[in-house]
N, C-alpha and C positions, 0 to 999 in steps of 0.2 A: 320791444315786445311785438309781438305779430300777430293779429286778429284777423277774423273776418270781415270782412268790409265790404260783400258785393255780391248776390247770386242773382244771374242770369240763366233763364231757365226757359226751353220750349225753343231753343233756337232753331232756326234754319240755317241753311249756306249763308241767304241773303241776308237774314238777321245776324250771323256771323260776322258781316261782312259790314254790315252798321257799325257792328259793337267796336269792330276793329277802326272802321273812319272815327267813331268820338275817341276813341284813343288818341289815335293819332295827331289828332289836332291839341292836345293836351301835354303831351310828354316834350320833351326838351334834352338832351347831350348831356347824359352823367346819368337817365332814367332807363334801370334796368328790369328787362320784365323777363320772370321765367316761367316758362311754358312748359305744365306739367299733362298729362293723360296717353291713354293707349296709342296704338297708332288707330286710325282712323277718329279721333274724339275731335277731330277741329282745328290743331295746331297749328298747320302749314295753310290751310284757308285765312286764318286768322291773320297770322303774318305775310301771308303772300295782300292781301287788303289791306293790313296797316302800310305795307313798305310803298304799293300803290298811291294810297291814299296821303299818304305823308309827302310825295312823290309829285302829286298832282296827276300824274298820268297813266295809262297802261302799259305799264315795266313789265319787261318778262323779269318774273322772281320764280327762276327754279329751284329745287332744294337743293341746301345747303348739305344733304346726308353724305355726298364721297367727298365734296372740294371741303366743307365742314363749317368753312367760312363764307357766305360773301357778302358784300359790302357795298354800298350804295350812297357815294353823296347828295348831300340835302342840304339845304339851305343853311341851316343852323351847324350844321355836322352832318359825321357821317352815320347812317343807318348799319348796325352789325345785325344778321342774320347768321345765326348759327346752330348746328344741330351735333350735339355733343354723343349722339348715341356710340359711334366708334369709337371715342378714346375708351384706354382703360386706365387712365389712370388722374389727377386732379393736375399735376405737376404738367403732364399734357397740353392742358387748357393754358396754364399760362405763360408756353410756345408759343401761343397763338399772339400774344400778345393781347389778351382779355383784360390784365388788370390795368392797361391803359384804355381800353374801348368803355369799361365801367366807369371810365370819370369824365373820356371826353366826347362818348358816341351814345345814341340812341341803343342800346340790345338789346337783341328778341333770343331768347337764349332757349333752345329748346333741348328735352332731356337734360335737365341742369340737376340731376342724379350724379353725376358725371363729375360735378367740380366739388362733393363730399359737403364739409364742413367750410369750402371756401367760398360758398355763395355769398353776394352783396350784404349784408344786416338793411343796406336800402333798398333791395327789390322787391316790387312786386310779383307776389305768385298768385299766374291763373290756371285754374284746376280746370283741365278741360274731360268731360264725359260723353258718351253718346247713347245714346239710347234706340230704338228702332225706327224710328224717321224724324227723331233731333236731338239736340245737342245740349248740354248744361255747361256754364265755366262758374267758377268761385274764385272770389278774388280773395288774397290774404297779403296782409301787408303790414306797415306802421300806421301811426296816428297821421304820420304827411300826408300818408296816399290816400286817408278817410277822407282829409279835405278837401281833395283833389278830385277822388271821384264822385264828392257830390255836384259837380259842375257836370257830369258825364249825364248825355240824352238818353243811354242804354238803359 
């Protein structure tokens, strides 16, 4: 079952950019997070800060929207960044090789419209919104990820 588990509200870039470091430090290879909102609500900030911050360093993390994929090792595994807006179809996505990055990579799955009724039952979805000079995400999840992000500083 999937509930609300998180709103973060009034963000900035840099508050974005927070929210996305206590992520990071928290998730582990088989944690899928889907990244839901318009374009401009946060997404690609978001993820371009976690894949950084998970990273330790200042990685160029260009979007994922034409190559669809890319991919980053890490320590633990590898990091997927991915932005499904181009496929048209679910069967697409698991080309890519997605039902194996769901069990053994970190993914930041963006437009996850895209994979229907094939989404994880274990991912996290963050709702990302914008508003006139900041930002809102909502988290929805399982009961795991309640526990989980009550460790989170956000």
């Amino acid at each position: 079952m999937t509930i609300q588990l998180g709103t973060w509200t009034s963000l900035t870039q840099d508050a974005t950019r927070r929210l996305a470091d206590d992520f990071a430090r928290h998730l582990k290879p088989g944690d899928v997070l889907l990244l839901e909102g318009q374009i401009g609500a946060g997404k690609s900030t978001f993820a371009r800060a976690l894949i950084q911050s998970r990273l330790g360093r200042a990685e160029d993390v260009p979007s994922p929207t034409f190559t669809i994929v890319q991919t980053y090792p890490d320590g633990a595994g590898d990091i997927w960044h991915c932005d499904l807006y181009r496929l048209t179809s679910p069967e697409e996505a698991w080309e890519l090789g997605l039902d194996d990055a769901f069990e053994n990579a970190i993914c930041l799955i963006e437009w996850p419209d895209r994979l229907g009724q094939d989404c994880p039952a274990k991912a996290l979805t963050l709702t990302f919104s914008a508003g006139d000079s900041t930002h809102s995400v909502v988290a929805c999840g399982s009961h795991d990820w309640a526990q989980r992000l009550e460790a989170f500083n956000g």
